[in-house]
C-alpha positions in Angstrom: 7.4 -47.7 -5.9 8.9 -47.6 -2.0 11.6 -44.9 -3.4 9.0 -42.6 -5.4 6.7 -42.7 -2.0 9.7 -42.0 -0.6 10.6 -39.3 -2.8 7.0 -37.4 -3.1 6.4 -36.9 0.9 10.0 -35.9 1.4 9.0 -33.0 -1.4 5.5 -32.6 0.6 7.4 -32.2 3.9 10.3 -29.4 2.2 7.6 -27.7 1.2 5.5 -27.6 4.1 8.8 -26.8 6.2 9.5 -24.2 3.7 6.0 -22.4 4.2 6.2 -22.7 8.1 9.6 -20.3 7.6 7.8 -18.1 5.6 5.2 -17.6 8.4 7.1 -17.3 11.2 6.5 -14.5 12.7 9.4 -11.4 12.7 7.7 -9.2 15.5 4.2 -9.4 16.9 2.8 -6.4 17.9 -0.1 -6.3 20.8 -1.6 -9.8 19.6 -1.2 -10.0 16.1 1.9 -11.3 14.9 3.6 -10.3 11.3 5.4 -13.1 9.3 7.9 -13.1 7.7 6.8 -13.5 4.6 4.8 -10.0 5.1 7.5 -8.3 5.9 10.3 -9.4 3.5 7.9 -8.5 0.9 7.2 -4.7 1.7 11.0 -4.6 2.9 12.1 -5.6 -0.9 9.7 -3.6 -2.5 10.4 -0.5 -0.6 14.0 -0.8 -0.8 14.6 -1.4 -4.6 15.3 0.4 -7.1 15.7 3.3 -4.9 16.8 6.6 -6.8 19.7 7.0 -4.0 21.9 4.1 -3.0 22.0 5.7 0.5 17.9 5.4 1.3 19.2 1.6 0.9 18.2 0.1 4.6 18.6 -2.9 6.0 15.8 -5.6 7.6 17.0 -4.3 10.9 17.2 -0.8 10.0 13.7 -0.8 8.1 12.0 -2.6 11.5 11.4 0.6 13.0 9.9 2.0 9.9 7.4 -1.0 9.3 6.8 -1.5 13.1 5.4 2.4 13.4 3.6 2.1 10.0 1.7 -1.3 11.6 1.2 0.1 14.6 -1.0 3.5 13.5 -2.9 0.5 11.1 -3.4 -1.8 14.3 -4.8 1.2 16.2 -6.9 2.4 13.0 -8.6 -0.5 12.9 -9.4 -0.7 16.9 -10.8 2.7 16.4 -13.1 1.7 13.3 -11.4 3.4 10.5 -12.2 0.7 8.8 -15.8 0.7 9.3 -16.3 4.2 8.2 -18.2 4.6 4.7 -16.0 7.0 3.1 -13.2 4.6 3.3 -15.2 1.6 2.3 -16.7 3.2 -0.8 -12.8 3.8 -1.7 -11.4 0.6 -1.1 -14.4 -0.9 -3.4 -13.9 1.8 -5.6 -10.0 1.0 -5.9 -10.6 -2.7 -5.8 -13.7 -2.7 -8.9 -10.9 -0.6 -11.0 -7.9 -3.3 -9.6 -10.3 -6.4 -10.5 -11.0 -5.4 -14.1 -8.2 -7.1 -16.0 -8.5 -10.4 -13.1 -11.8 -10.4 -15.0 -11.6 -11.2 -18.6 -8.9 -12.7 -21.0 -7.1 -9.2 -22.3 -4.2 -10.1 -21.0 -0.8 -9.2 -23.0 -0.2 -12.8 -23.7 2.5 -13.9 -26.3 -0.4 -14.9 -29.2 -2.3 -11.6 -28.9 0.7 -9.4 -28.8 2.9 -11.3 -32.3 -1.0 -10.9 -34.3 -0.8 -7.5 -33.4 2.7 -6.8 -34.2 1.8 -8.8 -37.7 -0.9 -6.8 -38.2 1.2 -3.6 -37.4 4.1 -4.7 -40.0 1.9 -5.7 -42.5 -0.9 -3.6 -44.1 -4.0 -4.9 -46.2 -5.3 -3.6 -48.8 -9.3 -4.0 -49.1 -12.6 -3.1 -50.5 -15.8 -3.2 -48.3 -19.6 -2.9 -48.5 -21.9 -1.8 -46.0 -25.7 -2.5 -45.1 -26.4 -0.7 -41.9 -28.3 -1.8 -38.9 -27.7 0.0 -35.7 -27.3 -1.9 -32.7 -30.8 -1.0 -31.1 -32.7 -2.1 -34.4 -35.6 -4.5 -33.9 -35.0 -8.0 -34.8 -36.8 -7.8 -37.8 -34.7 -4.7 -39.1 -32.1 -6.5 -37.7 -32.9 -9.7 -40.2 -33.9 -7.5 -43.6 -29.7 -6.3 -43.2 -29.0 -9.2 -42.8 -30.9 -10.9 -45.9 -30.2 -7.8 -48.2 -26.1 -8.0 -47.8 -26.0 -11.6 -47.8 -28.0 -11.3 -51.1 -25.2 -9.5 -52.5 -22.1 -11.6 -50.9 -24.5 -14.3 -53.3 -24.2 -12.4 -56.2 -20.4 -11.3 -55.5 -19.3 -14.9 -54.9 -21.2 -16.2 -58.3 -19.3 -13.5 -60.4 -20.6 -10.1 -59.8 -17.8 -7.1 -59.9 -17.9 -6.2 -55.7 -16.4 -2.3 -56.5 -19.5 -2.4 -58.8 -22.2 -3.8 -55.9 -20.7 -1.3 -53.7 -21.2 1.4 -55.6 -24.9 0.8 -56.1 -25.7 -1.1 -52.9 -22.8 0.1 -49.9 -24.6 2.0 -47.6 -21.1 3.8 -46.8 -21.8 7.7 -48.4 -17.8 7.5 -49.4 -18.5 4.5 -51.9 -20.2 6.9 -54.4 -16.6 8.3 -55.2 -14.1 5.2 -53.8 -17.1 1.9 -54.9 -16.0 1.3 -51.3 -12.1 0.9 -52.1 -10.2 2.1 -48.3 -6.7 1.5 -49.6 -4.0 0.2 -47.3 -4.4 -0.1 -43.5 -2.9 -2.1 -40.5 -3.9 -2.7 -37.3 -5.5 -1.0 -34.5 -7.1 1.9 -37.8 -10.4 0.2 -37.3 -12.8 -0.9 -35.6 -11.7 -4.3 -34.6 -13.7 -7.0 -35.6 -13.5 -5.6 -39.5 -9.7 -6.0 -38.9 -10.0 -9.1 -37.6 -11.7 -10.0 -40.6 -9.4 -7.9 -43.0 -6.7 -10.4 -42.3 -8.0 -13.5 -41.4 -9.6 -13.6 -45.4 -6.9 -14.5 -47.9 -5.9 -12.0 -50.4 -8.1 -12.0 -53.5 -10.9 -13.5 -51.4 -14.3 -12.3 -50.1 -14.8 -12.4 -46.7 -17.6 -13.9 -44.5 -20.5 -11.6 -43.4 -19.1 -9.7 -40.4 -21.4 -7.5 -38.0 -19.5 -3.7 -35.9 -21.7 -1.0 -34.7 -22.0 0.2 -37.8 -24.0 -2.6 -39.2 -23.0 -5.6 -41.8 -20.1 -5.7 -43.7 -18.6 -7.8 -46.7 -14.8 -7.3 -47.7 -12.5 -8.0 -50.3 -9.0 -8.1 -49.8 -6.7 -7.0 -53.0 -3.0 -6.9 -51.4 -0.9 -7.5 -48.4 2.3 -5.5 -48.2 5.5 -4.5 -45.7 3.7 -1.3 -43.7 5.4 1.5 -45.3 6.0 3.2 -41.6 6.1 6.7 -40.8 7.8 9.4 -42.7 8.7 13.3 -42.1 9.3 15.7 -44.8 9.9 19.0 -45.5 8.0 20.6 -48.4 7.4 24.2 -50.5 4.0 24.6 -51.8 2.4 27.1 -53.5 -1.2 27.4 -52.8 -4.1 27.0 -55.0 -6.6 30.6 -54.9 -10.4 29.3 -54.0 -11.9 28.2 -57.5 -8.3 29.3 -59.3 -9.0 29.2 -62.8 -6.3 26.4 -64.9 -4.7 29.7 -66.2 -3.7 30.7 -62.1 -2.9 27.2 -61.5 -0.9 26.9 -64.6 1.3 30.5 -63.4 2.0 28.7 -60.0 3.1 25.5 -61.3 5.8 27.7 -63.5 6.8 29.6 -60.6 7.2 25.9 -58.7 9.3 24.7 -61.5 11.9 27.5 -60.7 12.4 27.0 -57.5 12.5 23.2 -57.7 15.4 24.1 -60.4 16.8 25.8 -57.6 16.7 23.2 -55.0 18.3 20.4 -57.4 20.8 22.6 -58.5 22.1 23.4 -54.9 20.3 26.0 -53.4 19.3 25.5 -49.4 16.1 23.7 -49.4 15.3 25.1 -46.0 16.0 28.3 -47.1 14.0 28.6 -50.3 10.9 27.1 -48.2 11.2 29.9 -45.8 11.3 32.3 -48.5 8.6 31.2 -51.0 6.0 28.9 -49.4 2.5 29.6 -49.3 2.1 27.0 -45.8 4.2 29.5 -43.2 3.2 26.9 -40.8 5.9 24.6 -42.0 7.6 27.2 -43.8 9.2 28.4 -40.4 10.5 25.2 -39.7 12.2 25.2 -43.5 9.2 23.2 -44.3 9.7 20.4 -42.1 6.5 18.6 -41.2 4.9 16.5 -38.5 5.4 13.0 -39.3 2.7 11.3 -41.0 1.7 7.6 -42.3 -0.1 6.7 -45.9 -3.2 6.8 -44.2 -3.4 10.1 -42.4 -2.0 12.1 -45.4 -3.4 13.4 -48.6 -3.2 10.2 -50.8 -1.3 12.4 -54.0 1.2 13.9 -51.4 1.8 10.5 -49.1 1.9 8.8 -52.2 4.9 10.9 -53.5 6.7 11.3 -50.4 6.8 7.4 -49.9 8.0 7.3 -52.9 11.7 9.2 -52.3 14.0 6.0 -51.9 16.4 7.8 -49.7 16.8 10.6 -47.2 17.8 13.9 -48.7 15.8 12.8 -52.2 13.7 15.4 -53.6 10.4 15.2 -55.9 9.4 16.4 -58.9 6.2 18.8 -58.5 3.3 17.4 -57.8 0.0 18.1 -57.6 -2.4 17.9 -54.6 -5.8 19.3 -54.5 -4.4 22.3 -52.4 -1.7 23.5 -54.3 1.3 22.4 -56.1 4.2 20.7 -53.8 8.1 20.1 -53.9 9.0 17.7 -51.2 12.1 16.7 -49.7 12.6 13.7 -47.7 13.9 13.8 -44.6 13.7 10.6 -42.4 11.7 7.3 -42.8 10.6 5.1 -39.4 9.5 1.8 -40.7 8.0 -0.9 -38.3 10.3 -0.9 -35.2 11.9 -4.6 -33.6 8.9 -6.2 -31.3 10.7 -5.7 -28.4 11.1 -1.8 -28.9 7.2 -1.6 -29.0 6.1 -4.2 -27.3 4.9 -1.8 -24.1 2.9 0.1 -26.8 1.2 -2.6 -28.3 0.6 -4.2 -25.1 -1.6 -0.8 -24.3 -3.3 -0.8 -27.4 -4.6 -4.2 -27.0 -5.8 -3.0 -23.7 -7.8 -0.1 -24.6 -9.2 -1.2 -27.6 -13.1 -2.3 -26.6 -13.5 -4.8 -29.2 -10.6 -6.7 -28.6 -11.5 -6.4 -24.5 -15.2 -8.2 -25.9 -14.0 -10.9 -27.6 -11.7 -11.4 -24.6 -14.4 -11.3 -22.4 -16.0 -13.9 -24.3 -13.5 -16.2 -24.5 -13.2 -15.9 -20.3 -16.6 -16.7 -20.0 -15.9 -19.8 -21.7 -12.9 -20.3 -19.7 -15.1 -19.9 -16.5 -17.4 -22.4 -17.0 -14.9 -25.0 -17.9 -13.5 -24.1 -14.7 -16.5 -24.1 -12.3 -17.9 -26.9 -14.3 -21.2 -25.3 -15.2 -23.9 -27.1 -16.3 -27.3 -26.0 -17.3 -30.6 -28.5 -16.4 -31.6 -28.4 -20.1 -34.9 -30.3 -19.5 -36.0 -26.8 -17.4 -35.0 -24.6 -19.8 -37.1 -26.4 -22.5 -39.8 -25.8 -19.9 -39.7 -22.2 -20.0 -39.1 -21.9 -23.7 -42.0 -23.7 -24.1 -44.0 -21.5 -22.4 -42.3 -18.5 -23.7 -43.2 -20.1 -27.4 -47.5 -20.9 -26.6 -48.9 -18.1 -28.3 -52.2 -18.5 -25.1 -49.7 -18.4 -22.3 -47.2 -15.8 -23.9 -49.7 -13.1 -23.3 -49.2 -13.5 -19.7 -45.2 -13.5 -19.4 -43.4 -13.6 -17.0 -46.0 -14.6 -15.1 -46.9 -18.3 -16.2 -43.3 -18.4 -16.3 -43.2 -18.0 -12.4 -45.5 -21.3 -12.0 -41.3 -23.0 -13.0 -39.6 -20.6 -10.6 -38.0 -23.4 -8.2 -36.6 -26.1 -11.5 -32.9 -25.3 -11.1 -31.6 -24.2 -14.1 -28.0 -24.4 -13.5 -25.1 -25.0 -11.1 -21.4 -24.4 -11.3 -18.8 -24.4 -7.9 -21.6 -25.5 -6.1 -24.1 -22.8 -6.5 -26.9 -23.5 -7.8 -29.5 -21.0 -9.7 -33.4 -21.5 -10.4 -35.6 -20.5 -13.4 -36.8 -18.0 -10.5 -33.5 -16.5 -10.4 -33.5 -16.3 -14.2 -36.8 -14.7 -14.0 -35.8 -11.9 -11.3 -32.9 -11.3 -13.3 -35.0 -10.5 -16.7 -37.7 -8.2 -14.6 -34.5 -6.0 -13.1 -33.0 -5.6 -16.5 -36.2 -5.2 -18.1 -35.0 -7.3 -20.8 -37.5 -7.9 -23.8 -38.2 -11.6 -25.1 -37.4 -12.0 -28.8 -41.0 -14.0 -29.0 -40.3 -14.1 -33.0 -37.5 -16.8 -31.8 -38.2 -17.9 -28.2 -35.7 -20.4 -27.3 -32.6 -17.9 -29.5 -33.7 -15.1 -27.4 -33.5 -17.1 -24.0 -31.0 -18.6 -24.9 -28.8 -15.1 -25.7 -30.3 -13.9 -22.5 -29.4 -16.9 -20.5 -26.1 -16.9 -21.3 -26.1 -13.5 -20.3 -27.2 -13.9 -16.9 -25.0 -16.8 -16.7 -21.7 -14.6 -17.7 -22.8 -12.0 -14.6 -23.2 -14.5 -12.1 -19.8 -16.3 -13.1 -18.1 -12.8 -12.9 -19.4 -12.0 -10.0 -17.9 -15.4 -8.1 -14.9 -14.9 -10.1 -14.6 -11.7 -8.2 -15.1 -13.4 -4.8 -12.3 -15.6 -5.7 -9.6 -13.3 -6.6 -7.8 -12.7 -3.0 -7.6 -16.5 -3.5 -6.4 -17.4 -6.3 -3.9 -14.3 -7.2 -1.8 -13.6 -4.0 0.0 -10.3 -6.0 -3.6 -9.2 -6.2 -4.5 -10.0 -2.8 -1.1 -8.1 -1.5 -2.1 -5.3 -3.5 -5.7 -4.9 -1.9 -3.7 -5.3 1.3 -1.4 -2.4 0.6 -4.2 -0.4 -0.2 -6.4 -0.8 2.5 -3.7 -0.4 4.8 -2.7 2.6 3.1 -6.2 4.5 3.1 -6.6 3.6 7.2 -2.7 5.4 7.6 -3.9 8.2 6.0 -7.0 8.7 7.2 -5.8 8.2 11.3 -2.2 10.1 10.3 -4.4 13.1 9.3 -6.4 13.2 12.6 -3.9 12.0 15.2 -1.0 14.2 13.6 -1.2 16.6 10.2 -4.0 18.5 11.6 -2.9 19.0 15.0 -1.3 22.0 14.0 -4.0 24.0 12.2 -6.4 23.2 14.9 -5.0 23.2 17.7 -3.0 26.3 17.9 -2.6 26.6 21.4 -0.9 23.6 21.5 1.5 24.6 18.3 2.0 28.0 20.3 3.6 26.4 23.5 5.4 24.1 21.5 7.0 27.3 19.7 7.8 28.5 23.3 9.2 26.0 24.8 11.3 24.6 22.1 14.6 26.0 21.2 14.8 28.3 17.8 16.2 27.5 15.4 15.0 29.1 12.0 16.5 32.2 11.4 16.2 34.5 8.3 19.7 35.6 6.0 20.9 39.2 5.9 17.4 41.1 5.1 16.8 44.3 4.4 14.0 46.5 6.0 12.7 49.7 5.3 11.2 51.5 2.5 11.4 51.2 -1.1 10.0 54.5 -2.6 8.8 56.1 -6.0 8.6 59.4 -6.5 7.1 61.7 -9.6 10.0 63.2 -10.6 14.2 63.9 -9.7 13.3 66.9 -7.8 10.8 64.7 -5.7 12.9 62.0 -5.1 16.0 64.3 -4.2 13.7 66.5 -1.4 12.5 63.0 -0.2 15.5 61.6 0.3 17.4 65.1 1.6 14.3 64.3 4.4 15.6 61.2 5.4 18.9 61.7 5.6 18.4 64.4 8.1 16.1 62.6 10.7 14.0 59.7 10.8 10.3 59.9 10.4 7.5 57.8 9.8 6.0 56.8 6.4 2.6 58.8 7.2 4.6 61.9 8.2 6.5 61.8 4.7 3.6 61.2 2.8 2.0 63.9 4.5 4.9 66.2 3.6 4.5 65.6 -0.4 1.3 64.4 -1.1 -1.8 66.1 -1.4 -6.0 65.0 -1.2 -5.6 65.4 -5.5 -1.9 64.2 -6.3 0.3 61.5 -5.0 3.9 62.6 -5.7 5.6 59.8 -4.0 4.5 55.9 -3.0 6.4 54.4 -0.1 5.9 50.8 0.3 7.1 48.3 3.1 9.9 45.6 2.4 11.5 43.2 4.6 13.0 41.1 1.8 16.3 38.6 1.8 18.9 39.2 -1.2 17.3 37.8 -4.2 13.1 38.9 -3.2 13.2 42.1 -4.8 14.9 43.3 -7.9 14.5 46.9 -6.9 16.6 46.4 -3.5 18.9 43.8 -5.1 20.0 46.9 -7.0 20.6 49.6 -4.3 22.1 47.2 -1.9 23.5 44.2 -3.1 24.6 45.8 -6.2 22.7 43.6 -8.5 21.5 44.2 -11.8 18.9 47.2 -13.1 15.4 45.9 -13.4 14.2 45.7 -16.9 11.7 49.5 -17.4 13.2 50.8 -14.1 13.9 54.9 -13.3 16.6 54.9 -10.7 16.7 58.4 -10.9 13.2 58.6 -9.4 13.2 55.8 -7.1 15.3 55.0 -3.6 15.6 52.8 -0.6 15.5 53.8 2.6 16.2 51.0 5.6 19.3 48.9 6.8 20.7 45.2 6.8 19.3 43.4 9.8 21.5 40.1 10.5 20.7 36.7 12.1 16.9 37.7 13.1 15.0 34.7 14.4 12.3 33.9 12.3 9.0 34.1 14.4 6.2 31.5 14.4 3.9 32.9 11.8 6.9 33.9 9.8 8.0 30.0 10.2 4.9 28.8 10.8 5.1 25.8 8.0 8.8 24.9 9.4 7.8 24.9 13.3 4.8 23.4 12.1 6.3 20.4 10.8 8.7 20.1 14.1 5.7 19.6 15.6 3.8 17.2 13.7 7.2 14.9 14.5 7.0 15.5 17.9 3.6 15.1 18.1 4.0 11.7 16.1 6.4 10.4 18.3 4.8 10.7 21.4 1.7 9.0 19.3 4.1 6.4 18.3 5.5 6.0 22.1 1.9 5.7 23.3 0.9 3.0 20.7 3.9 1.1 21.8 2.4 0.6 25.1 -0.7 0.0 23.9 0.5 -2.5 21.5 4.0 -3.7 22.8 5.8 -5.1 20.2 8.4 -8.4 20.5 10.9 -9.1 17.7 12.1 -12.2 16.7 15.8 -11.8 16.0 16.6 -15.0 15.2 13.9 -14.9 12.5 15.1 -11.1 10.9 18.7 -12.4 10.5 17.3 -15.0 8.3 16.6 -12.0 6.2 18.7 -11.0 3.4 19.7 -7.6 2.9 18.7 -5.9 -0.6 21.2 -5.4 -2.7 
């Protein structure tokens, strides 16, 4: 006993030593120190799995970085960044979309993720029956549905053909061709809870009554087989004429049947598709097609193509109801390895709304375990009481009000009246089912009860999920840099120009353009145009408006001079007369010149480098910022503490 006691407090006291080293503090800056558990973690994250070994730093050489990033965050917040609505709407904005999968059960665990990978590998084969009921219908619509299908489950179940009940009965307009037959499917092709149901019902057996937002189904489940996978084919078709007459089909089937002679006997099939099929779509691509599953094919065609045992296997013709079809198989994807889609599935789960309900109810469940909820049951027969006397119903919710203060139930020690229940029914405007008093409060109760668990769930998530509470920290810190980096440096320079202009003047230049050609580029009407113009120039200089004036009159321009002051490589047309480059595509060199020289090592000047100066002076602006914080906030590091720091590898 002495050794275990012995044993546990020398594990408390590791442990508590071992947090105390996490929060020691690496630096404090003005008052608030930073531990070093806060900065290991942004120093790992920021330095791995880097796209170049050499942005690699180490603790001491990422300091500086993290010590000017906490800094401009420590002055945001003295200056109320924080307090501003436009950032607090976008931190709850970012945090409601962050919360939303701390707040339900979708979560890619192990069990969820093997079902759907079953469910993807194995397709079911069934029949179903509808009775609609739309999810706004009045209880009593609501409960004819429901009494009419479960009628006919009856019937099915004592011996009654179900292809044959769905045919009469199915509400579903296809059942009047298919008697409600869908044929092979797997998972995540519909709506989920009819999945659900698909393969949780043995095969041969009739399913329980099962409710989407299409209304009441029953199923039948015929056959459970390997998913056949995806397929790609090439095919030659020859097209079926709108209401051909059996005489037109029959021609086109013969003229099939010769080239599918050809193709087995050698011939190119690529080749022969390009050349005689009626879909020039695919006939381009030598009649490859998109690939496609069983389901999202024309059953006739699919069914033939999934037939072709090997790659490089060709089928007989066959009919579809668009035209008669050779097809050529080309490659066949069956169900990959779990691992190799496990990422895919994992999304699938997650986006799927059904699934995400279930989920949410079984969380709800897991929640009040947790929090220990438990509802006053003696109150809420109270109020169901009163909601069930015909006298007092007509009044509602007001002779409910006379049982606002019963508590009605607690969980983390919160507790919630019948008042609270009340409130909540007026603000939703939610309608009694009076027809069933204590089923409706009941549904509605649990209701309420699910949004007031969520809600303290949410209050409870920087608690008890640290990567979560990091993350809202990383965010919030983020917004307040940007929003202070914007107004203390990247907007300096657009307004305030004076200040960008004396920096300009008083720093040393150092942008400078390449060899660049200035002068003219001109076009002129004709040879004889071109060669007076340039005869011009080569005697004296003159300005553009003097040349113009020379050939061009108020009714007819003869030539068109336009400015350049281009670098080799900005103009095709000057590329060509100077740096010997090649002729632009469409161009007349014998009626167009340039007329200018090769200006070398010209400094660039502030509007022509505005973005480039600009950005030297953002940095230096920055750094006298930074400088200025620094007294503000001095910072002391703990080097003993940063050697204890390993470096990333």
């Amino acid at each position: 006993m002495i050794r275990l006691f012995s044993i546990a407090v020398l594990t408390l006291l590791t442990i508590t030593l071992q947090a105390q080293k996490n929060n020691q503090a690496v630096m404090t800056i003005g008052k608030q120190p930073v531990s070093k558990e806060e900065f290991t973690a942004n120093y790992q994250k920021n330095n791995t799995n880097v796209l170049d070994e050499k942005d690699k730093k180490t603790p001491e050489e990422y300091l500086g970085l993290y010590t000017n990033f906490k800094l401009k965050v420590i002055e945001a917040q003295a200056l109320g960044y924080d307090t501003i609505r436009t950032f607090i709407d976008e931190l709850k904005g970012y945090r409601a979309e962050l919360a939303r999968p701390y707040l339900t059960d979708v979560s890619y665990n192990e069990e969820m993720v093997q079902t759907a990978y079953y469910r993807t590998k194995h397709e079911r084969k069934a029949s179903h029956l509808l009775v609609r009921v739309a999810p706004e219908d009045s209880p009593a619509d609501t409960l004819t549905a429901w009494n009419k299908i479960k009628d006919l489950r009856d019937k099915i179940i004592a011996g009654a053909d179900f292809n044959d009940l769905a045919f009469q009965y199915s509400e579903d307009p296809s059942a009047k061709e298919n008697k409600g037959l869908l044929g092979y499917f797997s998972a995540f092709q519909m709506v989920y809870p009819f999945e659900d149901m698909t393969y949780r019902t043995p095969v041969g057996k009739v399913s329980e009554i099962i409710r989407t937002q299409f209304g009441y189904h029953i199923l039948k489940v015929h056959d459970e087989r390997i998913t056949r996978g995806e397929i790609k084919v090439a095919h030659i078709m020859k097209m079926f004429p709108q209401q051909a007459s059996e005489e037109t089909i029959a021609k086109l089937k013969l003229t099939a049947d010769s080239i599918w002679q050809k193709v087995t006997s050698g011939a190119d099939f690529a080749e022969m598709a390009k050349k005689h099929s009626d879909d020039k779509q695919s006939a381009a691509e030598g009649g490859a097609m998109n690939w496609f599953t069983p389901t999202n094919m024309v059953p006739s065609f699919a069914e033939a193509a999934f037939d072709l045992k090997n790659d490089g296997d060709i089928s007989t013709v066959i009919r579809t109801p668009f035209g008669w079809h050779i097809i050529k198989r080309l490659e066949l994807r069956t169900t990959p390895p779990i691992e190799k889609i496990r990422s895919e599935l994992e999304s699938k789960i997650k986006q799927n709304p059904a699934i995400s309900k279930y989920s949410d109810e079984a969380f709800d469940r897991k929640l009040r375990t947790e929090y220990q909820l438990k509802i006053d049951e003696s109150n809420l027969t109270k109020l169901i009481a009163v909601a069930a006397d015909t006298i007092q119903r007509k009044d509602w919710p007001n002779t409910a009000n006379s049982l606002k203060n019963n508590p009605l139930f607690q969980f983390a020690k919160k507790s919630y009246t019948t008042g609270d229940f009340i409130n909540y029914l007026q603000d939703q405007k939610t309608p009694v089912d009076f027809t069933n008093p204590e089923h409706g409060l009941r549904t509605i109760l649990d209701k309420f009860i699910n949004k007031v668990l969520l809600a303290y769930e949410d209050t409870q998530l920087e608690r008890k999920h640290p990567e979560f509470a990091r993350i809202i920290k990383e965010y919030h810190d983020g917004i307040l840099l940007f929003n202070i980096s914007k107004d203390k440096i990247w907007d300096v320079a657009s307004t305030d120009s004076l200040r960008l202009q004396k920096f300009y003047d008083n720093t040393s230049k150092k942008y400078f353009w390449n060899d660049r050609f200035k002068g003219w580029t001109i076009q002129a009407k004709d040879v004889e145009t071109r060669t007076k113009a340039e005869t011009l120039l080569d005697q004296k200089e003159m300005a553009k408006q003097e040349l113009t004036d020379i050939f061009n009159t108020p009714t007819e321009n003869n030539i068109e001079i336009k400015d350049v002051a281009v670098e080799k490589g900005d103009d095709p047309v000057v590329d060509y007369f100077i740096w010997s480059g090649p002729k632009p595509a469409n161009f007349d060199e014998t009626t167009t010149f340039v007329h200018g020289k090769i200006f070398q090592n010209e400094q660039k000047t502030l509007k022509e480098a505005w973005g480039l100066y600009s950005s030297d002076f953002q940095e230096q602006v920055e750094k006298e910022w930074i400088d200025s914080l620094k007294k503000k906030y001095p910072v002391k590091i703990n080097k003993k503490v940063l050697k204890t720091i390993p470096t990333v590898e």
